[in-house]
ROTIMAR-621342 format. One record per residue (C-alpha): residue number from 0; y, z, x; residue in one letter. Coordinates in Angstrom, 1 decimal. Each point is the difference from the previous one (the first is absolute). Example, Ala and Ser with C-alpha at 12.3 -4.5 7.8 and 13.67 -1.06 7.14 Angstrom:
// residues 2
<i=0	v=-4.5	w=7.8	u=12.3	aa=A>
<i=1	v=3.4	w=-0.7	u=1.4	aa=S>
***
This chain:
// residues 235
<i=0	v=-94.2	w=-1.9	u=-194.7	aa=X>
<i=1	v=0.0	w=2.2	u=-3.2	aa=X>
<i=2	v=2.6	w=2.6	u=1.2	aa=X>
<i=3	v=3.2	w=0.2	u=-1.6	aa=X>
<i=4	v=1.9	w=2.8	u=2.3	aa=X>
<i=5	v=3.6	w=-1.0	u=-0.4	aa=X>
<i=6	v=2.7	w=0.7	u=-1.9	aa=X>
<i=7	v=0.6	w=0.6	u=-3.1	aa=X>
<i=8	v=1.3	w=-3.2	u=-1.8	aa=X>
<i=9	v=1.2	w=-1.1	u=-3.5	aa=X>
<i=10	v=-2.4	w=0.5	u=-3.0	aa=X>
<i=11	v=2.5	w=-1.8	u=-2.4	aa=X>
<i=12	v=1.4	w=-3.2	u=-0.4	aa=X>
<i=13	v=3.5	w=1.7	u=-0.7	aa=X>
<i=14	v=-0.7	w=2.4	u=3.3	aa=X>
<i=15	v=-0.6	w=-3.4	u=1.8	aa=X>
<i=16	v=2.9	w=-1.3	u=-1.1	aa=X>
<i=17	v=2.3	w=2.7	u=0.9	aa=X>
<i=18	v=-1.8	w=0.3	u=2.9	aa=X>
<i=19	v=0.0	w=-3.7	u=1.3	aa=X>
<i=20	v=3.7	w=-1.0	u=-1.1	aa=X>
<i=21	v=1.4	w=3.2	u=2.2	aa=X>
<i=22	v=-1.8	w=-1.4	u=2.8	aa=X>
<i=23	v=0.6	w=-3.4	u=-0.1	aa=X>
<i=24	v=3.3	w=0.1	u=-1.3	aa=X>
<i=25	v=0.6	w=1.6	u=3.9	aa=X>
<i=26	v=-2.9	w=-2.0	u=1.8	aa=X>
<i=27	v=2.8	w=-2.5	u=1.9	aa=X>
<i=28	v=-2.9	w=-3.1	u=-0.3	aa=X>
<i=29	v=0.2	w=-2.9	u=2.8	aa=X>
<i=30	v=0.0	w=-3.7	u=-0.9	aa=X>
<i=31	v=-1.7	w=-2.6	u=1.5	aa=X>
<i=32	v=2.9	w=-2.4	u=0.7	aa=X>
<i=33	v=-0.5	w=-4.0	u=-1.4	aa=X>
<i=34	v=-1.3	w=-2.1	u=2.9	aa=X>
<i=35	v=-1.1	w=-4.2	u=-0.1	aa=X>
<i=36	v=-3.6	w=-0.1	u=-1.2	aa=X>
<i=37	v=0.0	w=3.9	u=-1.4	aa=X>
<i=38	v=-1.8	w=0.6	u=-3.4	aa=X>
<i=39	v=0.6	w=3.2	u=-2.6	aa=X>
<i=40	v=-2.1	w=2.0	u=-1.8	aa=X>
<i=41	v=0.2	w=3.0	u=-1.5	aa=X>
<i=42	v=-2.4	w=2.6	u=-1.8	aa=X>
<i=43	v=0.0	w=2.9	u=-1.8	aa=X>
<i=44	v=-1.3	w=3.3	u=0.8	aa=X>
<i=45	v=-0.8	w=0.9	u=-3.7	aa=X>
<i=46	v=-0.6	w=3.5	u=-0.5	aa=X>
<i=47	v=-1.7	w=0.2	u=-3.5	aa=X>
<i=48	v=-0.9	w=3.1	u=-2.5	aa=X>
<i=49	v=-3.6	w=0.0	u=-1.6	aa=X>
<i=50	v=-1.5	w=2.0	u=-2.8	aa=X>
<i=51	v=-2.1	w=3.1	u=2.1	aa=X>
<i=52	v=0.9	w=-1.6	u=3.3	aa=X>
<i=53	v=2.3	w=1.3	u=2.6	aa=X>
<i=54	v=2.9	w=-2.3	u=1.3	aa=X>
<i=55	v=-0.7	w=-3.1	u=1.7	aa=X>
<i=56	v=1.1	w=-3.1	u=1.9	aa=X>
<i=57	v=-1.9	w=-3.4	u=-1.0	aa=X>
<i=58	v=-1.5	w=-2.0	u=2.9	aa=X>
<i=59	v=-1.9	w=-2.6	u=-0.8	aa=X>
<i=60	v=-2.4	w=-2.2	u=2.1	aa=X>
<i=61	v=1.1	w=-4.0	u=-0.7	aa=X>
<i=62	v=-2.7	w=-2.4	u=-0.7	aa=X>
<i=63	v=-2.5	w=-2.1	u=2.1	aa=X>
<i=64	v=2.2	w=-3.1	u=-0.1	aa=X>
<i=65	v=3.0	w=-0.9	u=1.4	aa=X>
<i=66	v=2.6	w=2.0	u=2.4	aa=X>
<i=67	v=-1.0	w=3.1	u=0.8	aa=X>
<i=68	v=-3.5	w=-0.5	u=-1.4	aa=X>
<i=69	v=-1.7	w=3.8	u=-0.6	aa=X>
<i=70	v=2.5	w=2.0	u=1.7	aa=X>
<i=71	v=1.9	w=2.6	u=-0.8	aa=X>
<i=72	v=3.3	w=-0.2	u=-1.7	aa=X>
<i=73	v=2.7	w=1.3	u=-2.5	aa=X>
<i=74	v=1.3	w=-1.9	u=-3.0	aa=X>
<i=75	v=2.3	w=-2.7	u=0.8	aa=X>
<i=76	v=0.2	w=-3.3	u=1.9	aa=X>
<i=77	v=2.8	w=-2.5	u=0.9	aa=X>
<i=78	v=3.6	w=0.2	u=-0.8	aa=X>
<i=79	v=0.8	w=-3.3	u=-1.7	aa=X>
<i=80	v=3.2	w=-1.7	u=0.2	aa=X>
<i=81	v=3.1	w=1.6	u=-1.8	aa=X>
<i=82	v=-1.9	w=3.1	u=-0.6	aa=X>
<i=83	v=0.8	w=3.9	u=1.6	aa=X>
<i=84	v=-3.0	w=2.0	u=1.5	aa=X>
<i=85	v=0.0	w=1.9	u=-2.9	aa=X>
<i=86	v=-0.5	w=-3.0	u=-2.8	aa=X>
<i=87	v=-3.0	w=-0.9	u=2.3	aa=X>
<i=88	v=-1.1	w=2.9	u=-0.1	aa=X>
<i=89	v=-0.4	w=0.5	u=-3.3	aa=X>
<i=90	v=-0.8	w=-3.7	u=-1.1	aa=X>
<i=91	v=-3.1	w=0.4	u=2.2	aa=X>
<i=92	v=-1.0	w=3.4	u=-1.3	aa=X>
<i=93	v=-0.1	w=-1.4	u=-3.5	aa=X>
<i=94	v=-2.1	w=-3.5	u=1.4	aa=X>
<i=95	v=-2.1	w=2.1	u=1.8	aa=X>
<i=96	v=-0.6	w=3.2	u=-2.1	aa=X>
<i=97	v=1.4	w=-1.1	u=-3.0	aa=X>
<i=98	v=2.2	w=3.4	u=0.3	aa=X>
<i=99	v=3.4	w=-0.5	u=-0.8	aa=X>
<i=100	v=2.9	w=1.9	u=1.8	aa=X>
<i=101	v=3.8	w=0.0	u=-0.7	aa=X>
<i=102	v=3.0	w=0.2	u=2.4	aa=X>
<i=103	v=0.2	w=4.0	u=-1.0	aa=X>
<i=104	v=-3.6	w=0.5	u=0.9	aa=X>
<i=105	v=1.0	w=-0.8	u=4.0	aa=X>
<i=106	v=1.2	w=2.8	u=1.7	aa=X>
<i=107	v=0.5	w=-1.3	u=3.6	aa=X>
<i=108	v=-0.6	w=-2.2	u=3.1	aa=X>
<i=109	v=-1.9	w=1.2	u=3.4	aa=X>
<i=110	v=0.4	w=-2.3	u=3.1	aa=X>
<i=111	v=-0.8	w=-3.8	u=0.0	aa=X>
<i=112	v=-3.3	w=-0.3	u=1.7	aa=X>
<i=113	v=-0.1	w=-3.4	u=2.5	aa=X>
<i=114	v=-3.6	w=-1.0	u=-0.7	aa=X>
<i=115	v=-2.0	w=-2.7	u=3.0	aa=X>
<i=116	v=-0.6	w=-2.0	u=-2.1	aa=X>
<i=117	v=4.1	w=-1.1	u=-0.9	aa=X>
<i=118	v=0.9	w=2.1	u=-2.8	aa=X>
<i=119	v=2.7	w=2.5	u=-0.4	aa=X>
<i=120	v=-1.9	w=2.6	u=-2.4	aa=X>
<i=121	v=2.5	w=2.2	u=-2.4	aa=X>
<i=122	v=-1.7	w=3.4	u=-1.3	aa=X>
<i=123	v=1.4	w=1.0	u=-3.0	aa=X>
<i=124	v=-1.1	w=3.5	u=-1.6	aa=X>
<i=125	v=-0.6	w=0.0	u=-3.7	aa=X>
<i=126	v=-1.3	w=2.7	u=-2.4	aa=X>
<i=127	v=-2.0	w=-0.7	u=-3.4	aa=X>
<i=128	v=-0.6	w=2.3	u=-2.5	aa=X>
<i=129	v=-2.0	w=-3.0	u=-2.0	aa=X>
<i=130	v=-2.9	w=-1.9	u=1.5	aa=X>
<i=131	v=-1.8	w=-0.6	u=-3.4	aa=X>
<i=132	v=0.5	w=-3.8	u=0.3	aa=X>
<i=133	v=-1.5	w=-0.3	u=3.4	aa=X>
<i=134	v=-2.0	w=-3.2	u=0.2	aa=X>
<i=135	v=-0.7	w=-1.1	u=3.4	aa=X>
<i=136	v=0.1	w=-3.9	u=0.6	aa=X>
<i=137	v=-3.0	w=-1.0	u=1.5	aa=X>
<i=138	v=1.7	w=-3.0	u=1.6	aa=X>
<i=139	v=1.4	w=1.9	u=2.3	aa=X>
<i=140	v=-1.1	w=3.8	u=-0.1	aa=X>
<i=141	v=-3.5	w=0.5	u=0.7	aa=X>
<i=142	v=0.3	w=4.0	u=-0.4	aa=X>
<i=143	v=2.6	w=2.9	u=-1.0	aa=X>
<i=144	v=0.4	w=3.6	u=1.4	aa=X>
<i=145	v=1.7	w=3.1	u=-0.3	aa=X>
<i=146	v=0.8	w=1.8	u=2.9	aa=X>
<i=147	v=0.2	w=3.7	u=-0.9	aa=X>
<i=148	v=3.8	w=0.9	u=1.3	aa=X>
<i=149	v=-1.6	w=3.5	u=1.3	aa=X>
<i=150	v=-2.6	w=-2.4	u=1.9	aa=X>
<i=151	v=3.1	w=-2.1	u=1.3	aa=X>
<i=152	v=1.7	w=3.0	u=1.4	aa=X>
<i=153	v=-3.5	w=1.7	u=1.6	aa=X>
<i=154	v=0.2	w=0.7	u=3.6	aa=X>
<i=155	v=-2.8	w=-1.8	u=0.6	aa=X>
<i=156	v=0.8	w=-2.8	u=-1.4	aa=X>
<i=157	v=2.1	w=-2.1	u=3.0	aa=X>
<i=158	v=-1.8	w=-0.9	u=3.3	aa=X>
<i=159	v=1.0	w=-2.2	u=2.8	aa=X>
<i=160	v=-2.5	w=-1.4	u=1.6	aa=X>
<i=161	v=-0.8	w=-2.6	u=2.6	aa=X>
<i=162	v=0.0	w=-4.1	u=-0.7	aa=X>
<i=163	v=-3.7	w=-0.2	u=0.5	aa=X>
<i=164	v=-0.4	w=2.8	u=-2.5	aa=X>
<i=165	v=1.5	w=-2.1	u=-2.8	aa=X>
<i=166	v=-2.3	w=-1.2	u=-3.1	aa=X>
<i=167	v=0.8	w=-3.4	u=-1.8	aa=X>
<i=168	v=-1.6	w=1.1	u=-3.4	aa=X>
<i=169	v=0.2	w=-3.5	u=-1.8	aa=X>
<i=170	v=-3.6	w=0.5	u=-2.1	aa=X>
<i=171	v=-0.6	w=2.2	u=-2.9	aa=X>
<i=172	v=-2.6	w=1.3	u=1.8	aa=X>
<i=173	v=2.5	w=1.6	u=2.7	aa=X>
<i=174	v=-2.1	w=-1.7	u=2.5	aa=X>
<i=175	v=1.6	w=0.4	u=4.3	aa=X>
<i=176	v=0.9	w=-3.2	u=1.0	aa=X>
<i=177	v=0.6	w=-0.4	u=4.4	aa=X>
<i=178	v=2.7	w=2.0	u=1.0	aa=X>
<i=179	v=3.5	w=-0.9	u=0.8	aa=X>
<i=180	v=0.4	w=-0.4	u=3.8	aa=X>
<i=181	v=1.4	w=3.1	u=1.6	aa=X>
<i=182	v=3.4	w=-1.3	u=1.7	aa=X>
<i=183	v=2.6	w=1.5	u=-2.1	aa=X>
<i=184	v=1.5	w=2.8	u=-1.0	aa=X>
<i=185	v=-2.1	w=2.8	u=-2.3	aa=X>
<i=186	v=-0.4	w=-1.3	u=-3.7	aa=X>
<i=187	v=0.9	w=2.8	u=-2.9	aa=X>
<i=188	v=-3.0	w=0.8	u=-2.6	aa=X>
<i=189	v=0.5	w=1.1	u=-2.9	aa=X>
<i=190	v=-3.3	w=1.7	u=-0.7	aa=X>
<i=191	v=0.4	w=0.6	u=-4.1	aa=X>
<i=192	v=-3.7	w=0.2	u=-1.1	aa=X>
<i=193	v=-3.5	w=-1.6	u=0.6	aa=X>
<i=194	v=0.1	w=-3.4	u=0.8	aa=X>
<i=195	v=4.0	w=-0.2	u=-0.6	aa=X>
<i=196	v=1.5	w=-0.2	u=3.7	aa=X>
<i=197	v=3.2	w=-1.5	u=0.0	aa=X>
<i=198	v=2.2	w=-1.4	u=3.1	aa=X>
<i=199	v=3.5	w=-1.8	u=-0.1	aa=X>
<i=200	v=1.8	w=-1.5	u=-1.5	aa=X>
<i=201	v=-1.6	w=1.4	u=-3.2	aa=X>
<i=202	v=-0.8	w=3.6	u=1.8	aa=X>
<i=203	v=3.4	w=0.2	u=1.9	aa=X>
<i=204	v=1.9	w=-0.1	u=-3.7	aa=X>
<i=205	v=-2.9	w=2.3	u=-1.7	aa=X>
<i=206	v=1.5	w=2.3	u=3.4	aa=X>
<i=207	v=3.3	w=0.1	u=-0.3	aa=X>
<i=208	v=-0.1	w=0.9	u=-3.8	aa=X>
<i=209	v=-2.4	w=2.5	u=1.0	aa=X>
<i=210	v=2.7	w=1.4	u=2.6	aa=X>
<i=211	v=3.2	w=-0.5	u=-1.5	aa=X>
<i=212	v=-0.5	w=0.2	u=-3.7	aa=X>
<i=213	v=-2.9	w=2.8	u=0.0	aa=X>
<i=214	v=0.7	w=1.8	u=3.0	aa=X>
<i=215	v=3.8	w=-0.1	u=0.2	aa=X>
<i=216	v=-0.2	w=-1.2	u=3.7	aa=X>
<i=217	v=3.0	w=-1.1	u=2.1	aa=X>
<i=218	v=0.5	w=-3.3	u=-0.1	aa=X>
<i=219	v=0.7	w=-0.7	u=3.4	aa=X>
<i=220	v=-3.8	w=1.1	u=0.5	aa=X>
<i=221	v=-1.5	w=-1.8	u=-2.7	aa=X>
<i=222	v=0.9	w=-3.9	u=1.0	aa=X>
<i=223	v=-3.1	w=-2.7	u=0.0	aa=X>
<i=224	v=1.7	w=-2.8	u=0.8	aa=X>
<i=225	v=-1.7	w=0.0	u=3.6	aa=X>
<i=226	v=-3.4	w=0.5	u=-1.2	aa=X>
<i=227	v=-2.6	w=-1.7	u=0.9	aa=X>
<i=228	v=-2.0	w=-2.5	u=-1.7	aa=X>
<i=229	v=-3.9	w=-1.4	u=-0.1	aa=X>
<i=230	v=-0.4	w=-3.0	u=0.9	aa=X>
<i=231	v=-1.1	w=-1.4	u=-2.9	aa=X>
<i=232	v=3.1	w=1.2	u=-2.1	aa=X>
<i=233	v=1.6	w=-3.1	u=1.8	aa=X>
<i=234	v=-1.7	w=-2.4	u=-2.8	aa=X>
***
């Protein structure tokens, strides 16, 4: 999973920004409409500028405790009441990361994402040209990433696979739990390095940034909203 044959992508936080705000600014995004018993949340698909490094987008993996316990994820969590997508977004960056983001450093939205497990998730693309103040909080982030934007874009990089083929990696060890029964539709895997498999709801936003923001896809062909989901992405 080391290739990185794709196109060529930003290698600039000012590029990225060009780049992202065309792109977004004609991505016509979908909204999951407010229903009894639905929950928000948004996050933030952060991509961040390092000293030697190429472009990249933060994922972290959230702690051992609590919702969502060792998986996957971007910054962000639940909308809380009187606040937009994109104040949650940015108050959980900073509880999370202890990064802080400003209005001006959002540059659009991609499609609500109707998670199993109740939530209405809001991806929100971000760029950073200052991640010196990065301090994860061990309450709630076990890990933190950086997804090389060339690795994002790779062609090798998206598989759809099977249910049964699906891995919950909840340990730090990466360890395959029993598979998913196989009665559903095929799952999406985003295959981004060793040990760092990635299925929806977290993988389907990681895949439509992928398509619409790097690659310039049509939107029409770039919708996640009927992915589907692991089981276990229902807790």
């Amino acid at each position: 999973m080391g290739s990185t044959t794709g196109p060529r992508v930003p290698t600039s936080v000012d590029d990225f920004r060009a780049l992202a705000s065309t792109r977004l600014g004609r991505f016509p995004h979908t909204e999951v409409p407010d229903a009894p018993g639905l929950r928000r949340a948004a996050v933030l698909l952060c991509v961040v500028d390092q000293p030697g490094s190429p472009l990249s987008v933060i994922v972290i993996r959230r702690a051992y405790r609590g919702r969502n316990a060792g998986q996957w994820g971007l910054p962000g969590g639940r909308v809380d009441p009187g606040e937009t997508a994109e104040q949650a977004a940015i108050r959980e960056l900073h509880e999370e990361l202890g990064l802080t983001a400003t209005p001006a450093d959002l540059l659009g939205r991609l499609d609500d994402f109707p998670a199993t497990s109740g939530f209405a998730i809001t991806p929100i693309v971000a760029a950073l040209a200052d991640v010196t103040d990065l301090r994860p909080s061990p309450a709630e982030v076990h890990s933190v990433h950086h997804v090389d934007l060339a690795r994002l874009a790779a062609d090798d990089v998206p598989h759809w696979v099977p249910r049964s083929a699906a891995v919950r990696q909840v340990d730090i060890r990466d360890d395959e739990a029993p598979a998913v029964p196989a009665d559903g539709p095929g799952l999406l895997q985003m295959r981004l390095a060793e040990g760092m498999t990635i299925h929806a709801p977290t993988g389907a936003m990681l895949w439509q940034f992928r398509e619409v923001v790097l690659l310039g896809r049509d939107p029409a062909e770039a919708r996640i909203a009927h992915f589907a989901q692991p089981d276990w992405t229902r807790h």
